[in-house]
Each structure stands twice: as C-alpha cells, then as structure tokens.
C-alpha positions in Angstrom: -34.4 -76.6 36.8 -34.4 -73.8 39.2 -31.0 -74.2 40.3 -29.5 -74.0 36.6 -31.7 -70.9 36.1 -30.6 -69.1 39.0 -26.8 -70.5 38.1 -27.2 -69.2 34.7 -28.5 -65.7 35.7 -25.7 -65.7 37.9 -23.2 -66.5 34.9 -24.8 -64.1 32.7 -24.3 -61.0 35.7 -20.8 -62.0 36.5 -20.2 -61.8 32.5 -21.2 -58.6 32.4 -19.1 -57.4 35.0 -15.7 -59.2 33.5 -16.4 -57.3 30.3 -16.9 -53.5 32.1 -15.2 -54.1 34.7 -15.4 -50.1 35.4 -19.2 -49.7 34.3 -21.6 -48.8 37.1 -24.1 -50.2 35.2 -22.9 -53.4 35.0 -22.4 -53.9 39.2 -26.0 -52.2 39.3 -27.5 -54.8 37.0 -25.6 -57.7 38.7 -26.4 -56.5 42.3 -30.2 -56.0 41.0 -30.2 -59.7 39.7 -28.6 -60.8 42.6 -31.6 -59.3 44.6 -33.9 -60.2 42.8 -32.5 -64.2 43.9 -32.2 -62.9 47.5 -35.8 -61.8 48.0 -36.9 -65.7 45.8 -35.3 -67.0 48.8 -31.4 -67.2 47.6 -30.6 -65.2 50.7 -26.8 -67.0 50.8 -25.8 -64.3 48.1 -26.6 -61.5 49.6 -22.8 -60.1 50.4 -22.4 -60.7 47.0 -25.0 -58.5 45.8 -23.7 -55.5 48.2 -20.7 -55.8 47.1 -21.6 -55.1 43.4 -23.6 -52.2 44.6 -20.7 -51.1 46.7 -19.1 -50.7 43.2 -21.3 -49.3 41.4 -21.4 -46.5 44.1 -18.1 -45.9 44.3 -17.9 -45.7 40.3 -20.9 -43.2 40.3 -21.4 -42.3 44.1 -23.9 -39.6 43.5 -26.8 -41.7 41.9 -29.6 -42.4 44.5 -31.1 -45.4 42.3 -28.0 -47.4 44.1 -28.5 -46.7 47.5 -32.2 -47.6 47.3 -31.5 -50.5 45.6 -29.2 -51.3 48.5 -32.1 -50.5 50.9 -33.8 -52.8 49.1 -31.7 -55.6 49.6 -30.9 -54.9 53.1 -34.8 -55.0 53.4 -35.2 -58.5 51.6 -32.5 -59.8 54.6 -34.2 -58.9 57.3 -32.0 -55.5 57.9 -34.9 -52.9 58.5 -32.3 -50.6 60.5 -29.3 -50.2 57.4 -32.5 -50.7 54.9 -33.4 -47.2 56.6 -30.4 -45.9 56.3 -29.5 -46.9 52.9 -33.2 -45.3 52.0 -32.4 -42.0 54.0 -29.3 -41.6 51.7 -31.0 -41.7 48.2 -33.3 -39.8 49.8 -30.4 -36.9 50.7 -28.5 -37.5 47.1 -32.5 -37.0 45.3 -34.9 -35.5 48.4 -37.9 -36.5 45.3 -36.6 -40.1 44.6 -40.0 -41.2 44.9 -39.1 -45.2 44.9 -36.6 -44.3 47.9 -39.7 -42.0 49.5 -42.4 -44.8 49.3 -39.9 -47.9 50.7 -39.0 -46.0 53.9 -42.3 -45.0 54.2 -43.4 -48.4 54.8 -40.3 -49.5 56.6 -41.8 -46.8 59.3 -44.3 -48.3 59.1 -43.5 -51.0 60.8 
C-alpha cells in the first residue's frame, strides 16, 4: 500500500513537471515531494530530488526557499557539511530567511 502511494506521489510530481517544464515551481514542488519520501526512509531518490531543485534554481536562482530546501535534503542524507552550505546560501540570497536561520542553527549544533 505504501509502495503505490509513494509511486503515485511520484507520478503526480513528475506530471507536473512534463506539463511546466520551465516552471520553478513545479521542480520545487517535485524536489519538496521527493524529500519529503527521502527523510520517510526513500533515501534511493535522493539525486532525483537535487536534481529538480537544481532546476528550479537555475529557473529562479535568486529565491532562498530552494537552497534551504536543498539543505534540507542534504540534511535528511546524512550530508551535514553541503546541508551547511546549502543553508549559508539562502542565508546570503535572504540574511532574514528565518527557516534557513533556525536549520543551521541546529546543524551547529551538532
């Protein structure tokens, strides 16, 4: 049952993407599924998820919602190092992004 969710969420992302192909906001909301999988344990898509953030940067590369949602994911692999850095640049393109702020505080943390 699991399986044809996550396959189905998967479906409905990629979808989205065929149909606006050149909407940020499509790659954000796939990456953003795809992460949400990764950090339930689907870690096996991981590259795929970076890669739609990749696009969606390079579509709108001064949003700082994308990098920290790459942070994020980086995070959820076990990549506290690029999760920094990834934080560290939302934090440059919006110094106030507080969700970018509070996530490498606690990566610090650690």
């Amino acid at each position: 049952m699991i399986q044809k969710g996550i396959a189905e969420a998967r479906g409905l992302a990629d979808a989205a993407v065929e149909a606006s192909p050149r909407d940020f906001s499509a790659h954000l909301s796939r990456g953003s599924i795809l992460t949400t999988l990764v950090i339930a344990g689907v870690t096996e898509i991981g590259s795929d998820a970076m890669s739609s953030f990749k696009k969606a940067q390079n579509l709108s590369p001064t949003r700082p919602d994308i990098s920290y949602l790459q942070a994020v994911l980086s995070n959820a692999l076990g990549s506290t190092t690029e999760a920094v850095s990834y934080a560290t640049e939302a934090l440059r393109r919006k110094p106030d992004y507080e969700p970018a702020s509070a996530l490498l505080k606690n990566l610090e943390a650690r």
